[in-house]
KEKE-3310 file (N, C-alpha, C; in steps of 0.2 Angstrom, whole numbers, plus 5000, padded with zeros to 4 digits):
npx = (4742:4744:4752:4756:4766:4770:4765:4759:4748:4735:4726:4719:4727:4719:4711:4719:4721:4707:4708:4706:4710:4708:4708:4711:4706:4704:4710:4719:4726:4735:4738:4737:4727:4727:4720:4726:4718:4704:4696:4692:4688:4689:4681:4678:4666:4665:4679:4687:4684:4689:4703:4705:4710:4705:4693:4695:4685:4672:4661:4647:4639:4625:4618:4613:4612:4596:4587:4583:4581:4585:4596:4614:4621:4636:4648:4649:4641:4629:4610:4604:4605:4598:4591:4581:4586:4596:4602:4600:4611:4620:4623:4622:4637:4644:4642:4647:4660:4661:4658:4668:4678:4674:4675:4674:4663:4656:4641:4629:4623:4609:4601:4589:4577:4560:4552:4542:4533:4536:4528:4532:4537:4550:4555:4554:4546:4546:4547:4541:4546:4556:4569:4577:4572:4568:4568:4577:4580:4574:4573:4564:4548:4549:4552:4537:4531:4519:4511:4511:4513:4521:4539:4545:4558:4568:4566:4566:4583:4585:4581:4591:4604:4605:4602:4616:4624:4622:4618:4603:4597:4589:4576:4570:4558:4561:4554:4547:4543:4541:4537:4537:4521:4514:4506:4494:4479:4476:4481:4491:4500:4516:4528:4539:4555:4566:4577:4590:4596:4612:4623:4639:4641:4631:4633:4638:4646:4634:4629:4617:4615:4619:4609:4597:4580:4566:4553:4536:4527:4534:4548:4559:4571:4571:4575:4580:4566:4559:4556:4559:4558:4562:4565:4567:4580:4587:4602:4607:4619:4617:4610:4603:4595:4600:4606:4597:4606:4603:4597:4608:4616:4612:4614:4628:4632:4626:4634:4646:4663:4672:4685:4686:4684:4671:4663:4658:4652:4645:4648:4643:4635:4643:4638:4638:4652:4652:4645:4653:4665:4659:4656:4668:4673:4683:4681:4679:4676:4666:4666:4661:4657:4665:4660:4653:4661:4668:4658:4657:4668:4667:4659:4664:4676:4667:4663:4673:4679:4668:4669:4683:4681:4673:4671:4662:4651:4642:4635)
npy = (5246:5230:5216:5205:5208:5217:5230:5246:5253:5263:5276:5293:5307:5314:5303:5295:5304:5306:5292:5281:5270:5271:5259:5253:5238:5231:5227:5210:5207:5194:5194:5192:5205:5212:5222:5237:5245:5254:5252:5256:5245:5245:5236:5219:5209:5196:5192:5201:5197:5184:5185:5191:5188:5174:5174:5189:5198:5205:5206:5207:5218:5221:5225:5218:5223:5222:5212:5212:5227:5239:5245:5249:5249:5245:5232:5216:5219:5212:5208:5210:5196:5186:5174:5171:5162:5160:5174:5173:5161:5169:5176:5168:5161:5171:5175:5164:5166:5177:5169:5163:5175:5180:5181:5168:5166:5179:5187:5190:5202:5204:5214:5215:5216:5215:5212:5213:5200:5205:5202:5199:5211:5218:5232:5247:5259:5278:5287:5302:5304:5299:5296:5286:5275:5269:5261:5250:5237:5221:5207:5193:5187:5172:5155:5145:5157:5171:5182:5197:5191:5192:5191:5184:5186:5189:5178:5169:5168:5168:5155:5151:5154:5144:5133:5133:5131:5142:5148:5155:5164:5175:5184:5203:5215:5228:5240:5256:5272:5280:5276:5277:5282:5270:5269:5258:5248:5238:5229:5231:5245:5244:5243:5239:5230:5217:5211:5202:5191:5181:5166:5159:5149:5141:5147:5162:5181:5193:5208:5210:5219:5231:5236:5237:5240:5254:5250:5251:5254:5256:5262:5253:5244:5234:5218:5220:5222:5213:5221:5234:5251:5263:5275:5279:5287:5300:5300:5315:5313:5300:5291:5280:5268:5268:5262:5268:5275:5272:5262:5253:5255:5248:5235:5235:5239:5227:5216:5221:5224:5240:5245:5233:5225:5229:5220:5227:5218:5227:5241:5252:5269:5271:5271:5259:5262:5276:5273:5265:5272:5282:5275:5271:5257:5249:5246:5239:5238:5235:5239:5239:5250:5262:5276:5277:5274:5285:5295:5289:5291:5305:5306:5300:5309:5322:5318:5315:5331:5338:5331:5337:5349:5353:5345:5334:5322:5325:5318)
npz = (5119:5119:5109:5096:5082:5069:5067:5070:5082:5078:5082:5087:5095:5104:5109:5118:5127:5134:5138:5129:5116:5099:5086:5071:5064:5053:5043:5036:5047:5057:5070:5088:5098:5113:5121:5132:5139:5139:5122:5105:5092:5075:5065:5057:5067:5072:5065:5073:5087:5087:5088:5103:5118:5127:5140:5144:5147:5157:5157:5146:5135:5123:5106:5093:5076:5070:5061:5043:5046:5043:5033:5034:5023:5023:5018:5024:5033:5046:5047:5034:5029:5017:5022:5036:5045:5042:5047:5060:5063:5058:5071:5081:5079:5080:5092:5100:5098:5108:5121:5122:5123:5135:5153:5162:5174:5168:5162:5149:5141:5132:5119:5110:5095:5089:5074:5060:5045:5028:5016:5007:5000:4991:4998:5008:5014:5018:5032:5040:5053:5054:5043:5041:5042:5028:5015:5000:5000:5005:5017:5010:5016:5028:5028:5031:5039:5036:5026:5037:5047:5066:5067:5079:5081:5094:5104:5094:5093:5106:5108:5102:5106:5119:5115:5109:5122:5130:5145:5150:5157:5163:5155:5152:5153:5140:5142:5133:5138:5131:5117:5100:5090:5080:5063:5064:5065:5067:5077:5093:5098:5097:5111:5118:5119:5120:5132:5137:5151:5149:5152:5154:5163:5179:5190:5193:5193:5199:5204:5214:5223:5217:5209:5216:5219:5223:5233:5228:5236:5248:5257:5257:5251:5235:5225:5208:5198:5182:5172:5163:5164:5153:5146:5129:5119:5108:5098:5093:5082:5075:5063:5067:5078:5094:5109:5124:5139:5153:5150:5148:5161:5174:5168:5167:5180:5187:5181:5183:5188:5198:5186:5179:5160:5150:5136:5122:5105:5096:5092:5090:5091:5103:5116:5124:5131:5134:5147:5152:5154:5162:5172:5177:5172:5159:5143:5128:5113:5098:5080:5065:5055:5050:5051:5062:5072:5073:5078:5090:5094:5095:5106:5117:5119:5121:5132:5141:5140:5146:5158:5165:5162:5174:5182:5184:5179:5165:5151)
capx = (4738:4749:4751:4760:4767:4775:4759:4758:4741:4733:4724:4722:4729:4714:4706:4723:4721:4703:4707:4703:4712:4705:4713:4709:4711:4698:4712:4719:4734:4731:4742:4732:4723:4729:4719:4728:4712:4698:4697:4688:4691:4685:4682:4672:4665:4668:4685:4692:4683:4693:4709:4705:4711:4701:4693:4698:4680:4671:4653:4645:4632:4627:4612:4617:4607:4591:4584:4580:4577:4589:4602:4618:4627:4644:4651:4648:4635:4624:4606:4601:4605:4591:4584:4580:4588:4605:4603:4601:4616:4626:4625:4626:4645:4649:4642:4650:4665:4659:4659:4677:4681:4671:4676:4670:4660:4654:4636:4632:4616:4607:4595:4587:4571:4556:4549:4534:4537:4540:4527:4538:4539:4558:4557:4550:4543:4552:4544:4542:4550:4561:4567:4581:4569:4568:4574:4577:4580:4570:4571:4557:4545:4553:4547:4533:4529:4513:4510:4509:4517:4526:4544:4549:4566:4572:4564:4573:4588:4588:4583:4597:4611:4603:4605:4624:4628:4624:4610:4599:4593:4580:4571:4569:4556:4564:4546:4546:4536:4540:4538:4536:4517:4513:4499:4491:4473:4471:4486:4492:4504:4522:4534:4543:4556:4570:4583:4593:4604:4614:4628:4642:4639:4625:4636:4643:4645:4630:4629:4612:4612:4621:4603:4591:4575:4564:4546:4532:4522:4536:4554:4565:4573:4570:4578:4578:4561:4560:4550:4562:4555:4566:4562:4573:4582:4590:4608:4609:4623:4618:4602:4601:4594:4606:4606:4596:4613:4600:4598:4615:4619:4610:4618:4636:4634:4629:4640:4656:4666:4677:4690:4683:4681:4665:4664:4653:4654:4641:4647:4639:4639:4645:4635:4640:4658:4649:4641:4658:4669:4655:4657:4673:4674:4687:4677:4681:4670:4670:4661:4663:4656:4670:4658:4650:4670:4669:4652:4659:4673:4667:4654:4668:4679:4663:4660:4680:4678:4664:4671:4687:4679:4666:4673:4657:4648:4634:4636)
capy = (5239:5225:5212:5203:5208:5226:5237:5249:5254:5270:5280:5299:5308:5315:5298:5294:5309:5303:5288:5275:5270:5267:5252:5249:5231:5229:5223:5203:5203:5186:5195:5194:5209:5212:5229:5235:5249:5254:5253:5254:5241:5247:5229:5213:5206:5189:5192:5202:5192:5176:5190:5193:5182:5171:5174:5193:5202:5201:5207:5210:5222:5224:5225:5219:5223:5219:5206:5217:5234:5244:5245:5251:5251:5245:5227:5213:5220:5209:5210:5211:5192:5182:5173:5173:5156:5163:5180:5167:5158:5171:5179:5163:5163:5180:5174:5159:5167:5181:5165:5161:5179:5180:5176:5161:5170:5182:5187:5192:5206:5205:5218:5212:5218:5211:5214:5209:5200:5208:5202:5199:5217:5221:5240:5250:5267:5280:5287:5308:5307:5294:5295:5280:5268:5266:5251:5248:5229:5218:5201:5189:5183:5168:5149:5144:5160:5172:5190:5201:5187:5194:5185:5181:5185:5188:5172:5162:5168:5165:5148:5144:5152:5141:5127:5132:5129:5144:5147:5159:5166:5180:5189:5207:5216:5232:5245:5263:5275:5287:5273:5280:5280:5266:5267:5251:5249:5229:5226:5236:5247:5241:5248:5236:5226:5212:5212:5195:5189:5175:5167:5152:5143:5142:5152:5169:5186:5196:5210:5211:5226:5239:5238:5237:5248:5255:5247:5257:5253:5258:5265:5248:5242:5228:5216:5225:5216:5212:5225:5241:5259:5268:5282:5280:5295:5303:5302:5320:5311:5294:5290:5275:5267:5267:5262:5274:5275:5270:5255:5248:5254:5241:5228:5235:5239:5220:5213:5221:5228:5245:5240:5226:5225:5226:5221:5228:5219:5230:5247:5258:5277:5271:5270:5255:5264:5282:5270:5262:5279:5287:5272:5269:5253:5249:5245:5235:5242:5235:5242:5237:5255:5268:5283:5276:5274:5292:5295:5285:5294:5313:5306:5299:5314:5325:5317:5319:5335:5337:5332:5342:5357:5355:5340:5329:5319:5325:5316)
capz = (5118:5117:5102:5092:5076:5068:5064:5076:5084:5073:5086:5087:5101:5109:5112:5120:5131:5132:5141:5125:5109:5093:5083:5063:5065:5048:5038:5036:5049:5062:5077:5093:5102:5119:5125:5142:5142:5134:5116:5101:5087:5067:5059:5058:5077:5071:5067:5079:5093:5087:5091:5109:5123:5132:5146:5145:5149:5165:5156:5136:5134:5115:5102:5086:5071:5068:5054:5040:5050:5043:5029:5034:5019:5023:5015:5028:5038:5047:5046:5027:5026:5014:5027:5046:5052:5041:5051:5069:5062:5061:5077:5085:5077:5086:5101:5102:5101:5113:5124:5124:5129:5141:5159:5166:5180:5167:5160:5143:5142:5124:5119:5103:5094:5084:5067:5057:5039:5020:5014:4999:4997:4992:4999:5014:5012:5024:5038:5038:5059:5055:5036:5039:5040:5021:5012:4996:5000:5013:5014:5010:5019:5031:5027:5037:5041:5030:5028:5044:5055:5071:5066:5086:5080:5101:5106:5091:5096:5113:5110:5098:5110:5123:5113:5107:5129:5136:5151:5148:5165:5162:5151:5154:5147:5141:5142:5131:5139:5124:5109:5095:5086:5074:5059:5063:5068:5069:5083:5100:5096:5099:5114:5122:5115:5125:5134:5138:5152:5149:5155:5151:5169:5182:5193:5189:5196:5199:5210:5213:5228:5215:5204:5220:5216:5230:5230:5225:5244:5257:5254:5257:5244:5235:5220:5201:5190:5177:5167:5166:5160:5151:5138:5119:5118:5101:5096:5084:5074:5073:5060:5068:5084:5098:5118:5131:5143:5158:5149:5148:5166:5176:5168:5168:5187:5189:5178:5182:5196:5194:5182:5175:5156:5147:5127:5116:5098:5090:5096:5085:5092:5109:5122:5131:5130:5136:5150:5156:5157:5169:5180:5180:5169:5153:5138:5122:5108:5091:5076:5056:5051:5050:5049:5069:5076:5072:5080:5096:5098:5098:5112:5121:5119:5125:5140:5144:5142:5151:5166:5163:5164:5178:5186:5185:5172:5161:5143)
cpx = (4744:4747:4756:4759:4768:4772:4761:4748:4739:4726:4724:4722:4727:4712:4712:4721:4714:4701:4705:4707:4708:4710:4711:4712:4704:4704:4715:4723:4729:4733:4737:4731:4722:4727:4723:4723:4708:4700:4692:4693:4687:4686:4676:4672:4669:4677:4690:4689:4690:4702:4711:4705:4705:4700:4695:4691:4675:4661:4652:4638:4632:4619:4615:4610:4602:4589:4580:4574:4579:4594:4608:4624:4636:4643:4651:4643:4630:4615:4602:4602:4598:4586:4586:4584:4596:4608:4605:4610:4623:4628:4625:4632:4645:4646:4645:4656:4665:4658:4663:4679:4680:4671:4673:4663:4654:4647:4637:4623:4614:4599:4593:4579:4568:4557:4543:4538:4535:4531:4527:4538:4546:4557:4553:4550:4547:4543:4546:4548:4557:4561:4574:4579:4567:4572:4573:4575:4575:4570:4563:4553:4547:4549:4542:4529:4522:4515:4507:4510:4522:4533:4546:4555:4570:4569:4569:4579:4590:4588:4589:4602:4609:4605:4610:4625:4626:4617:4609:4594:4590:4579:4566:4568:4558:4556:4547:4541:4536:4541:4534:4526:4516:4505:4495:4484:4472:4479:4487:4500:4512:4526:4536:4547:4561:4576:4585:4596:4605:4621:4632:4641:4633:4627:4638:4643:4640:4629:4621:4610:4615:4615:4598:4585:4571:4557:4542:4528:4525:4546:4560:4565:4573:4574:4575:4573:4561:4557:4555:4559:4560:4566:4569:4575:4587:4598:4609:4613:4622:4610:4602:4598:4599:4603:4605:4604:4609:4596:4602:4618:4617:4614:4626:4636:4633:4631:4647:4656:4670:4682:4689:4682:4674:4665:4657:4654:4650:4640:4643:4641:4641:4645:4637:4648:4656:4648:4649:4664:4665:4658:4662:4676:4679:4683:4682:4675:4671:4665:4663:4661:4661:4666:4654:4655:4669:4664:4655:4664:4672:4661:4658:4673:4675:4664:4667:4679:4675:4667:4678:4686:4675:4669:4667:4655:4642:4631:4632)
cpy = (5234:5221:5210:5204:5215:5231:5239:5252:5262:5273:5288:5300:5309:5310:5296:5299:5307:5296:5280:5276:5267:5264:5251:5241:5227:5224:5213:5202:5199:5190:5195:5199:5209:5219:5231:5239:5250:5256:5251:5252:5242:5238:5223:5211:5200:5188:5194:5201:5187:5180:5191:5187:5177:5172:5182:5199:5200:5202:5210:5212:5222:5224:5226:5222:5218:5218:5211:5223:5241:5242:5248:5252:5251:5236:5224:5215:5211:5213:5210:5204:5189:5180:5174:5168:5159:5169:5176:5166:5161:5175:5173:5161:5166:5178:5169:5161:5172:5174:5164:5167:5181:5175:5172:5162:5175:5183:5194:5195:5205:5210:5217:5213:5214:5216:5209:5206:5204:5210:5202:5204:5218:5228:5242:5257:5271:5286:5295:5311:5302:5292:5287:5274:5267:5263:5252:5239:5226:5212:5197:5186:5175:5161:5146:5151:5164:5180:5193:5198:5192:5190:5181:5179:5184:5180:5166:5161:5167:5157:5145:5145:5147:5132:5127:5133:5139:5145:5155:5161:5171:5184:5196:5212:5226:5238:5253:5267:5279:5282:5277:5277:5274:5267:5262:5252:5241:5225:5230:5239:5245:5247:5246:5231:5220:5215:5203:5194:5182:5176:5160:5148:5145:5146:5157:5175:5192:5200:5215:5219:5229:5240:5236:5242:5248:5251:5253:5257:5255:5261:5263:5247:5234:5225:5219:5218:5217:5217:5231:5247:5262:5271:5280:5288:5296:5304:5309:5316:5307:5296:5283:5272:5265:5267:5268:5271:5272:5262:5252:5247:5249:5236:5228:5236:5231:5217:5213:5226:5234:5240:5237:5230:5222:5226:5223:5226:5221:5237:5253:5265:5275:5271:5267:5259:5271:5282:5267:5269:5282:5281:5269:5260:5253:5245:5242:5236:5241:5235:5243:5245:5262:5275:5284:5276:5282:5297:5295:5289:5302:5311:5305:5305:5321:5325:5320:5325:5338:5338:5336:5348:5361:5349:5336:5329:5321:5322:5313)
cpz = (5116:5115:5100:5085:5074:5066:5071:5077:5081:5075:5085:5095:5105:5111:5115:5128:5136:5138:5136:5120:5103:5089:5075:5063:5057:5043:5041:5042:5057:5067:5083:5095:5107:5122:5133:5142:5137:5125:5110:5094:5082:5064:5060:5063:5076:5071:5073:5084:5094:5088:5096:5113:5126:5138:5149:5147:5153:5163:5148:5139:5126:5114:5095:5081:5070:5062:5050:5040:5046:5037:5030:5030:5018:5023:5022:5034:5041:5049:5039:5025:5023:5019:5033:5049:5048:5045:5060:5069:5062:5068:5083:5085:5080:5090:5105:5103:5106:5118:5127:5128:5133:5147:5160:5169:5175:5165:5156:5142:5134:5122:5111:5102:5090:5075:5064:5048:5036:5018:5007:4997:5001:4995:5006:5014:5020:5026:5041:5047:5057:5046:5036:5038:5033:5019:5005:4994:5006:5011:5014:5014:5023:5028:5032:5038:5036:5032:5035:5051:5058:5070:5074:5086:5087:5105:5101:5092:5101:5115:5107:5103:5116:5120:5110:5116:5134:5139:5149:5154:5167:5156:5153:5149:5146:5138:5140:5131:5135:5118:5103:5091:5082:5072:5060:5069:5070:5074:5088:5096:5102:5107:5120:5118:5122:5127:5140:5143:5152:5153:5153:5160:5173:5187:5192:5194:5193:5205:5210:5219:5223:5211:5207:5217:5225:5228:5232:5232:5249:5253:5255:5251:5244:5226:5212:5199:5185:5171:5169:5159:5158:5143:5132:5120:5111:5102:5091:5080:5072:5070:5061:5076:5088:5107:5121:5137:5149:5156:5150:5157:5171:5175:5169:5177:5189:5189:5180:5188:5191:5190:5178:5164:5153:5138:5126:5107:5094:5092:5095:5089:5099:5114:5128:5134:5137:5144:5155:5157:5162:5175:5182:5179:5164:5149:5130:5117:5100:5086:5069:5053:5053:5055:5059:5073:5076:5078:5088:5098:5100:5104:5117:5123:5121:5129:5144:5144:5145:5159:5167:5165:5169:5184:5188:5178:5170:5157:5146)
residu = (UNK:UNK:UNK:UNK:UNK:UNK:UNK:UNK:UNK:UNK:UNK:UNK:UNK:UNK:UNK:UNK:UNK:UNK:UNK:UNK:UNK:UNK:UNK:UNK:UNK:UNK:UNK:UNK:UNK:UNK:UNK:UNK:UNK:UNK:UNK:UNK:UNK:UNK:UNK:UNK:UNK:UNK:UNK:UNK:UNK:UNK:UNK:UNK:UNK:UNK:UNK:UNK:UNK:UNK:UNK:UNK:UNK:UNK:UNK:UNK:UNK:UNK:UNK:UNK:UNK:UNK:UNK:UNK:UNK:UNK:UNK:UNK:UNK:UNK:UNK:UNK:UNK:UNK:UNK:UNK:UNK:UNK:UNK:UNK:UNK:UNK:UNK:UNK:UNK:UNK:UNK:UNK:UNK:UNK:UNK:UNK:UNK:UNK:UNK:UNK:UNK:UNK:UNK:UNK:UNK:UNK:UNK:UNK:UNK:UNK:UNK:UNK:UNK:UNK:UNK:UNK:UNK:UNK:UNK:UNK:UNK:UNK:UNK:UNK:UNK:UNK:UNK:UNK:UNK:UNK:UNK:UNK:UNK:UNK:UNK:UNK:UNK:UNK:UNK:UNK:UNK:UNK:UNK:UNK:UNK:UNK:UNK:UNK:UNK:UNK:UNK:UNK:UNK:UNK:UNK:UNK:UNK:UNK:UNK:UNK:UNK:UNK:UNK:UNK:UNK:UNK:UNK:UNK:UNK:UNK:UNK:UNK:UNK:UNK:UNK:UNK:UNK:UNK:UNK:UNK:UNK:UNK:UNK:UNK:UNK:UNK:UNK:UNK:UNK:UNK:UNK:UNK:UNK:UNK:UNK:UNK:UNK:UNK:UNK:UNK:UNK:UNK:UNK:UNK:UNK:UNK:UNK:UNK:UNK:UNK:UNK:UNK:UNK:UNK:UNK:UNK:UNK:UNK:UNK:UNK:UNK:UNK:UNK:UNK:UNK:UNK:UNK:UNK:UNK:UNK:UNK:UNK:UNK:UNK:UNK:UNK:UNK:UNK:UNK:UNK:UNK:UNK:UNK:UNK:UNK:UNK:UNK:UNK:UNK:UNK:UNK:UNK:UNK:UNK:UNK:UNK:UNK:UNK:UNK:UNK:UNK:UNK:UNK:UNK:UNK:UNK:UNK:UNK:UNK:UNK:UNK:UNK:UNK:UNK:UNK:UNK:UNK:UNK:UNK:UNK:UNK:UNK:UNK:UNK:UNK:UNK:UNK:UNK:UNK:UNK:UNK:UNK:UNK:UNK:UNK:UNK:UNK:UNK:UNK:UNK:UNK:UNK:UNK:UNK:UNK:UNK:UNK:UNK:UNK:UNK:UNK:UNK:UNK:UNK:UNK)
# end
């Protein structure tokens, strides 16, 4: 990875071997961020966005954290901010600069979830399949909004980066035929959530025959719609929500040619990373929680393996 200035890069060898380097790039130093191959970067999006070249990524996949869904327990998180238009506020910051390092041509996928309010209860009782859903904190109820409001966090967001300059050119409903149960007797039960593509100009590359589908009445193929099925599937190590791999690939087969670089600044366990080594992409993967770098890299060091041993891809 070349850079300027006299740290050297603190990777283990496996991931080396591996085909990716991990970077601790969490601390102060300003030196640019010049990946020559895949790599995951330990530290704030925000910052070590404003590190990486301009113009140096051909497609972003991500799903940042959702508005008080989850507590993740590590210092600068996003997601636990006070209110809704501060949580907006800040992921238009990171995306603005996900902007700049995003080629010209390129296009920026966002997969982004709802939530209902508080109402102004600080806490959230945990959940006997799913015990990370408890909270201690939660923020309060938004202004304007009442108890039991839908927040229409993925719509807020899409309109602010639409009014921070970029085009906003579908909305793709992303459909879980295995969504999980919900208690609630006076609404439909939840189990679809969004998925965005944007892009910085009204041109860009999109290659629309590598994610043909076949139509359901003859056996030509026709352009992918907007409604995609795809089952949630369990990370054992991660106790958090993380990218089905048949959702990411779609958009990186769009997005990006072999070679090409794809960012993810909210890498969590790894997926989009997992998603770009099968297909033959370089990844840029960056992730503030130490204990999720770790996560990421025994997934990535699997799949290596994997193929190693059998010579095709399973992970």
């Amino acid at each position: 990875m070349a850079r300027t200035g006299s740290n050297k890069p603190n990777y283990p060898e496996a991931a080396q071997k591996a085909g990716y380097e991990v970077h601790d790039a969490s601390g102060d130093a300003v030196y640019d961020i010049v990946p020559g191959g895949s790599t995951i970067l330990l530290g704030d999006a925000h910052r070590i966005l404003s590190r990486l070249p301009t113009g140096s990524v051909r497609c972003v996949v991500t799903s940042p954290p959702y508005w008080g869904l989850r507590n993740y327990h590590i210092a600068g998180q996003i997601g636990l901010e006070p209110t809704l238009p501060q949580y907006i506020n800040n992921l238009v910051g990171v995306f603005r600069e996900v902007k700049r390092v995003l080629h010209d041509d390129g296009t920026f996928w966002l997969n982004i979830g709802d939530g209902y309010t508080s109402g102004n209860r600080g806490w959230r009782a945990p959940d006997k399949k799913n015990p990370a859903r408890a909270m201690s904190v939660r923020p309060d109820t938004p202004v304007g909004l009442k108890p039991k409001d839908l927040l229409g966090v993925p719509w807020r967001l899409a309109f602010a980066l639409q009014d921070d300059g970029w085009f906003l050119r579908a909305d793709i409903v992303w459909h879980k035929p295995n969504a999980q149960p919900e208690s609630v007797k006076d609404r439909p039960t939840r189990c679809h959530e969004y998925l965005f593509l944007l892009s910085k100009f009204d041109d860009y590359f999109f290659d629309y025959q590598a994610i043909q589908e076949t139509a359901e009445s003859s056996p030509s193929r026709r352009n992918k719609r907007s409604v995609w099925s795809v089952n949630t599937e369990p990370c054992g190590e991660a106790h958090f929500a993380t990218f089905p791999p048949k959702l990411i690939e779609p958009c990186v087969l769009a997005g990006s040619q072999v070679g090409d670089f794809v960012l993810d600044p909210f890498f969590g366990a790894g997926t989009v990373g997992v998603v770009c080594q099968r297909l033959g992409r370089k990844f840029i993967g960056i992730e503030l929680h130490p204990e999720y770098v770790k996560i990421a890299e025994r997934r990535l060091q699997n799949l290596f393996n994997q193929v190693n041993s059998n010579g095709r891809c399973t992970a």
